[in-house]
N, C-alpha and C positions, 0 to 999 in steps of 0.2 A: 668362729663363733660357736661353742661350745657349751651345752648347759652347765647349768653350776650345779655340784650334786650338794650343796650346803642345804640348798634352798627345799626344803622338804612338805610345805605344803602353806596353802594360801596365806599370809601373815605370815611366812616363817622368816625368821631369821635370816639378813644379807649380808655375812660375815666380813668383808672385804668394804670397805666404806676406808678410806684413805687414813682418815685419823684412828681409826680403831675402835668408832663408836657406830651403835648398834641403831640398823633402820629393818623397818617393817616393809616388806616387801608387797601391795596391794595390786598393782598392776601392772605390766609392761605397754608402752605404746613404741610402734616400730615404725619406721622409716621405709620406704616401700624399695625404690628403685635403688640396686649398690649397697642396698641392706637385706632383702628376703630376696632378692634377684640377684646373678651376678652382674655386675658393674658394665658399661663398656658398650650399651645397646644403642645408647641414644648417642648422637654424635650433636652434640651440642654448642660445636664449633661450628658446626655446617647449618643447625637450625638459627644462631644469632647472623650468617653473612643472607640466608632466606628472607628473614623479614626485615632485616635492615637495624638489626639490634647491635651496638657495642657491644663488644665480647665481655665488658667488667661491670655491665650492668642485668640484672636478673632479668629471663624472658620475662614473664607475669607482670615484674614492673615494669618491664616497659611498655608491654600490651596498654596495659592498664593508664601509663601517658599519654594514650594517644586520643588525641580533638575527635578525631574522624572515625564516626563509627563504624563507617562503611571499610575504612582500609583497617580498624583493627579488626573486624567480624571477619578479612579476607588474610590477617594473620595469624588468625586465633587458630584457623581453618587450616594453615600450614603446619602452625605447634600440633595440631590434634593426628594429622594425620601423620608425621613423625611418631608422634609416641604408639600410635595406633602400630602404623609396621613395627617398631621396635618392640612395640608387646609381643608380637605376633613371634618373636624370634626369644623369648625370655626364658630364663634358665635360674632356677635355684642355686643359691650362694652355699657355696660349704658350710655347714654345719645347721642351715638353718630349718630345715625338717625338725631336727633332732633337735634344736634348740622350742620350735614352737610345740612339738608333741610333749617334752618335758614340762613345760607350762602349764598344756590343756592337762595332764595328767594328775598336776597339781591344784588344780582349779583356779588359778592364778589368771585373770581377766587381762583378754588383751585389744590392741587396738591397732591400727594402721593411720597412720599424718601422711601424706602424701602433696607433691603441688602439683601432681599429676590429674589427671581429669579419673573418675568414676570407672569409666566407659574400659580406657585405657587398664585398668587396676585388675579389671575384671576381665579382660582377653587375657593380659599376662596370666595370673592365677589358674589360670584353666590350662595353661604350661605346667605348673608347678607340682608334681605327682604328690607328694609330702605334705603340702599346703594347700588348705581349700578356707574361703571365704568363710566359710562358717567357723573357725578357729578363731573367727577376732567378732567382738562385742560389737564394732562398727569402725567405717572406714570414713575417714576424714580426709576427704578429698577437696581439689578447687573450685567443685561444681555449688560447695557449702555457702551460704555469705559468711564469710569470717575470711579474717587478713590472713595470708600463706605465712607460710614460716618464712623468716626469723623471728615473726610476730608469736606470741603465745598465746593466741585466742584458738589456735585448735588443741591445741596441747591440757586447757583451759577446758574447753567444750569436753574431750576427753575424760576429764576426771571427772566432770558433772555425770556425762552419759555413764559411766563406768560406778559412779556412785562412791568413789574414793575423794582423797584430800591430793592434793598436785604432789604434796610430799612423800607418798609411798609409791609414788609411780618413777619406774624406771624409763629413760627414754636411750632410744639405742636408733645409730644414725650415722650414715657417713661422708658425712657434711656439717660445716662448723652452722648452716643454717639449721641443723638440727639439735647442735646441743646448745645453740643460741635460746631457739626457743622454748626446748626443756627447763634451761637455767634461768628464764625470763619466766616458764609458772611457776617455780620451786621444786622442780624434780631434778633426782638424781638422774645422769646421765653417762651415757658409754660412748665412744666415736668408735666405729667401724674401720679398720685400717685394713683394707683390700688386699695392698701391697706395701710391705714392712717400706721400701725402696720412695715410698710420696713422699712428699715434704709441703701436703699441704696442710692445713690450719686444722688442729685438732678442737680447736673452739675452746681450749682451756677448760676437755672435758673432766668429767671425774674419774675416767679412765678411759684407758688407750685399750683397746684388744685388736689381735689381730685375727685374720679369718684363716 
């Protein structure tokens, strides 16, 4: 993940658009975990057999199916302390310093989507030497009412907060729930490819990069 040196200052020109036609660059909103962090922290196999979650259905939704208030407040309490240690262990992804200082340099407004908790965003960050909380406009966490992604209501709330149109906003993600929900406001979008070797679902972003 690399800045783009095209992109030379707030509105500037995003030379790389697939068909050859020209977009205005207004904001970036980024993906937090396996996009500004390296990948690999949370073991997400081991939090879905914890609370009793199928492996092919989202934690969050399934939290969120449960009758029982009292058994999801006691798995809510498992997801939180998972992320909580795995912050505690977080490490910036290549290139991604140098990709958000390029931005702030530019004045190019940015933002974090996250289905992680607040709490969690903000222990990791405090890992991050290159990246501090105050680089992004706001952070759009689970703690928000608004549906998580794949849903487009934070992606949505983003361009409102940011004061842009959904269409100059870049969304950058490495998960097809990420460029699902970009392409569900009207923003361009990038999938993060970790390792060239995955073959999971690029979400049928508008580009593939890798880190």
């Amino acid at each position: 993940m690399r800045p783009d040196r095209d992109v030379s200052h707030r509105g500037g020109s995003f030379p790389y658009l697939p068909d050859g036609s020209p977009f205005r660059l207004n904001g970036v909103v980024f993906d937090f975990d396996g996009t500004l962090t390296l990948p690999g922290m949370l073991d997400f196999a081991a939090i879905h057999d914890a609370v009793g979650s199928p492996r092919d259905v989202g934690l969050l939704e399934f939290l969120a199916a449960l009758e029982d208030l009292e058994e999801r407040g006691r798995k809510e309490a498992v997801l939180h302390a998972a992320e909580m240690e795995a912050a505690g262990r977080a490490q910036e992804n290549e290139g991604a310093s140098e990709l958000v200082s390029f931005l702030r340099e530019r004045g190019i407004p940015m933002a974090i989507i996250t289905r992680n908790s607040r709490a969690a965003v903000e222990r990791a960050m405090a890992r991050l030497p290159g990246i501090a909380l105050g680089d992004f406009a706001l952070v759009v966490s689970r703690d928000l009412p608004l549906n998580p992604k794949p849903f487009p209501d934070g992606v949505e709330f983003a361009a409102r907060e940011l004061g842009v149109e959904s269409a100059g906003l870049l969304m950058i993600g490495d998960h097809a729930f990420d460029i699902e929900a970009g392409k569900r406001a009207g923003t361009l979008t990038m999938f993060l490819r970790n390792d060239p070797r995955e073959t999971r679902s690029t979400g049928d972003a508008h580009f593939v990069v890798d880190t």
